[in-house]
DRENDRENZA-838737 format. One record per atom (N, C-alpha, C, O, CB): residue in one letter; x negated, y negated, z negated. Coordinates in steps of 0.05 Angstrom, whole numbers, plus 32768, in hexadecimal, padded with zeros to 4 digits. Each point is the difference from the previous one (the first is absolute). Glycine has a CB too. Example, Ala and Ser with C-alpha at 12.3 -4.5 7.8 and 13.67 -1.06 7.14 Angstrom:
a7EF880727F64;a80127FE88000;a7FEE7FE88000;a7FEB80007FF3;a803B80177FF4;s7FE17FD48027;s7FF07FE87FFF;s800F7FEA7FF2;s7FF67FEA7FFC;s7FF28023802F;
END
This chain:
x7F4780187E97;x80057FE87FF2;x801B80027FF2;x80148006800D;x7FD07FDF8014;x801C80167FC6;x801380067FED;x80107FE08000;x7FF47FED7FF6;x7FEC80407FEB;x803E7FD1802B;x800D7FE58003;x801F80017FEC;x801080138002;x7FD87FE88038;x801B7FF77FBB;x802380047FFA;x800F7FEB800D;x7FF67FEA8000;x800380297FD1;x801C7FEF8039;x800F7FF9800A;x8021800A7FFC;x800980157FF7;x7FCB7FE38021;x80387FF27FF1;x802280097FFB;x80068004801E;x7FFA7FF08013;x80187FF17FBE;x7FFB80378031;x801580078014;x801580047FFC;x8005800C7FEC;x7FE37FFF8024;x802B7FF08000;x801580097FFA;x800480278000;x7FFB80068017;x80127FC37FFC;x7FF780467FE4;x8008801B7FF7;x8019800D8014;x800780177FFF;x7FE97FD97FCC;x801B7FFD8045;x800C80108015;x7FFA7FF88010;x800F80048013;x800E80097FE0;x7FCE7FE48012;x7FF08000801C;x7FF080108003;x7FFD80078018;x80047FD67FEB;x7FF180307FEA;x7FF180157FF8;x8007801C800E;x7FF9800F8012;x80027FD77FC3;x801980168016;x8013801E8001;x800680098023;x7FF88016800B;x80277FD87FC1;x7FEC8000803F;x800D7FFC8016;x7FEE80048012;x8006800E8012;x80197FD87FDE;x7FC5800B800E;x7FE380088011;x7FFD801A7FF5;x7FF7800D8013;x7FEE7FC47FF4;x801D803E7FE3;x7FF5801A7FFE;x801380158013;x7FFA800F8012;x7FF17FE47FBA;x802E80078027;x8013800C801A;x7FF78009801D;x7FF98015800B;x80227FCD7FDE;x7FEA7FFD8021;x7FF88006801A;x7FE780098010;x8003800B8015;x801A7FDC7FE2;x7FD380168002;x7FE980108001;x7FF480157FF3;x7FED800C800D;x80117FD37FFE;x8009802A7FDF;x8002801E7FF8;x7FE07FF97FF3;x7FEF80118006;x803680128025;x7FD27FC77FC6;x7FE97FFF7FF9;x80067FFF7FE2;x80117FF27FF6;x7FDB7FFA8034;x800480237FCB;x8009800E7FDC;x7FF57FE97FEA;x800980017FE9;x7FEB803B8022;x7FFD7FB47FFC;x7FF77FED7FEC;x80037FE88009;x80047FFC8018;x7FDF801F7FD6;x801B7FD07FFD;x800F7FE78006;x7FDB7FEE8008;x7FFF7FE78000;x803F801D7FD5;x7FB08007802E;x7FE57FF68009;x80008009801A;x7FFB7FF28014;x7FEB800F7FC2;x80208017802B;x80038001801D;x800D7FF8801B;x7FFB80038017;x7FFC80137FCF;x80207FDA800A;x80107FF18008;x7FFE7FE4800E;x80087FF58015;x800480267FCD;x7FE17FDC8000;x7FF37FF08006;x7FE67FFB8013;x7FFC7FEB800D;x801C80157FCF;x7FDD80118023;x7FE57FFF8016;x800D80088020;x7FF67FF88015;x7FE2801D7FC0;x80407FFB8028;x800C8002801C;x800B7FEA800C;x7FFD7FFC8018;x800A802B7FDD;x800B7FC37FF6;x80077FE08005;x7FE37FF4800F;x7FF77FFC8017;x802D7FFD7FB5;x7FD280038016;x7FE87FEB8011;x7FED8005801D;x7FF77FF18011;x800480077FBD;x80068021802E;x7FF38006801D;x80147FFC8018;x7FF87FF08011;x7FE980357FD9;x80397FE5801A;x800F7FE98011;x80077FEE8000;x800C7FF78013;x7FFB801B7FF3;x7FF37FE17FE1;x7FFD7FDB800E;x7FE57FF58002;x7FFA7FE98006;x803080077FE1;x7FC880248015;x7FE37FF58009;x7FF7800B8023;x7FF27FF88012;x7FFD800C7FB2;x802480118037;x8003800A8027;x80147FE5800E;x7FF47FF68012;x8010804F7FE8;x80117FB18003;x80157FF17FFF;x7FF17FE68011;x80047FF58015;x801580207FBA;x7FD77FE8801D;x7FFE7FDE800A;x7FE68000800B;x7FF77FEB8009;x80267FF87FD2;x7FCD80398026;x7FEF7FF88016;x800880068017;x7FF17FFA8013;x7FEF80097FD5;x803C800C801F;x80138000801B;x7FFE7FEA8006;x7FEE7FF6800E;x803280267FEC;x7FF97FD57FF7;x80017FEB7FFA;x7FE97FE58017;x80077FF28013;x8009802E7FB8;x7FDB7FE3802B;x7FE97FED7FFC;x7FF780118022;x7FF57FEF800E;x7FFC80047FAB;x801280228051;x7FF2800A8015;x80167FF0800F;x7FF87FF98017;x7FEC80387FDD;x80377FC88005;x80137FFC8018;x7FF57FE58008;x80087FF68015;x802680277FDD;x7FC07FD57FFC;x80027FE2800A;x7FE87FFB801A;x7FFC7FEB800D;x801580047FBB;x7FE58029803B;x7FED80018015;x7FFE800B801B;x7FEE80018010;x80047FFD7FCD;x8036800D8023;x800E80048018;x7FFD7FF4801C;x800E7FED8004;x800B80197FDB;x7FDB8000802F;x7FF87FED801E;x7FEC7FEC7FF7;x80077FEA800A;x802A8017800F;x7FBA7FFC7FD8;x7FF87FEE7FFB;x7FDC800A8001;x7FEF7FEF7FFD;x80457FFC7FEB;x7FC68033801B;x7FEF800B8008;x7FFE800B8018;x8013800C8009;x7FEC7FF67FD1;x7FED7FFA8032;x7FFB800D8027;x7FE2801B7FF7;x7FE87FFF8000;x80227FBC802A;x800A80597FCF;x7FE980128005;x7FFE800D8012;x7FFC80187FFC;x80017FEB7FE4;x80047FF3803A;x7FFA8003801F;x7FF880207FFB;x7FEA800B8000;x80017FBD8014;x802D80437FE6;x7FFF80238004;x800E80048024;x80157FF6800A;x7FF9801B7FB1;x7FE17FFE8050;x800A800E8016;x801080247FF7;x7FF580147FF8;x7FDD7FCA8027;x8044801D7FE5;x800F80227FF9;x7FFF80128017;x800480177FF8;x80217FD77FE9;x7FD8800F8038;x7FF8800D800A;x7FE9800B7FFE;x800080198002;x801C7FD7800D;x7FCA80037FEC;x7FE47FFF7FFE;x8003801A7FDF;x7FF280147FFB;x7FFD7FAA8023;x802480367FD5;x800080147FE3;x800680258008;x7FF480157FF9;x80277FB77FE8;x8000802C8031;x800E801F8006;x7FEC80058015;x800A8011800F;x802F7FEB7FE8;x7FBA8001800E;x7FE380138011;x7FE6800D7FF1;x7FEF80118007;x801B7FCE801E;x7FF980127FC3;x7FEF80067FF0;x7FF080277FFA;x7FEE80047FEF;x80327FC68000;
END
């Protein structure tokens, strides 16, 4: 999908840097996929103690 958009050009730069990624799409698809990893963390933390999946770990390490 072909998008235009403004970025700023040393945010760019600065993401190409640090990650050693040669094109400024790649950059971009490496962004969005960690904030799309980000906030389904995110979204898993809100279900902290709030599931009982009645796992036995002993019953596992005998397996």
């Amino acid at each position: 999908m072909r998008t235009t958009i403004d970025i700023p050009e040393n945010l760019i730069s600065e993401a190409m840097k640090l990650t050693n990624i040669s094109t400024k799409t790649g950059v971009i698809k490496e962004a969005l996929s960690n904030l799309i990893q980000k906030e389904k963390v995110k979204h898993l933390k809100l279900y902290h103690g709030k599931i009982d999946l009645d796992i036995d770990l002993n019953k596992l390490r005998k397996r």
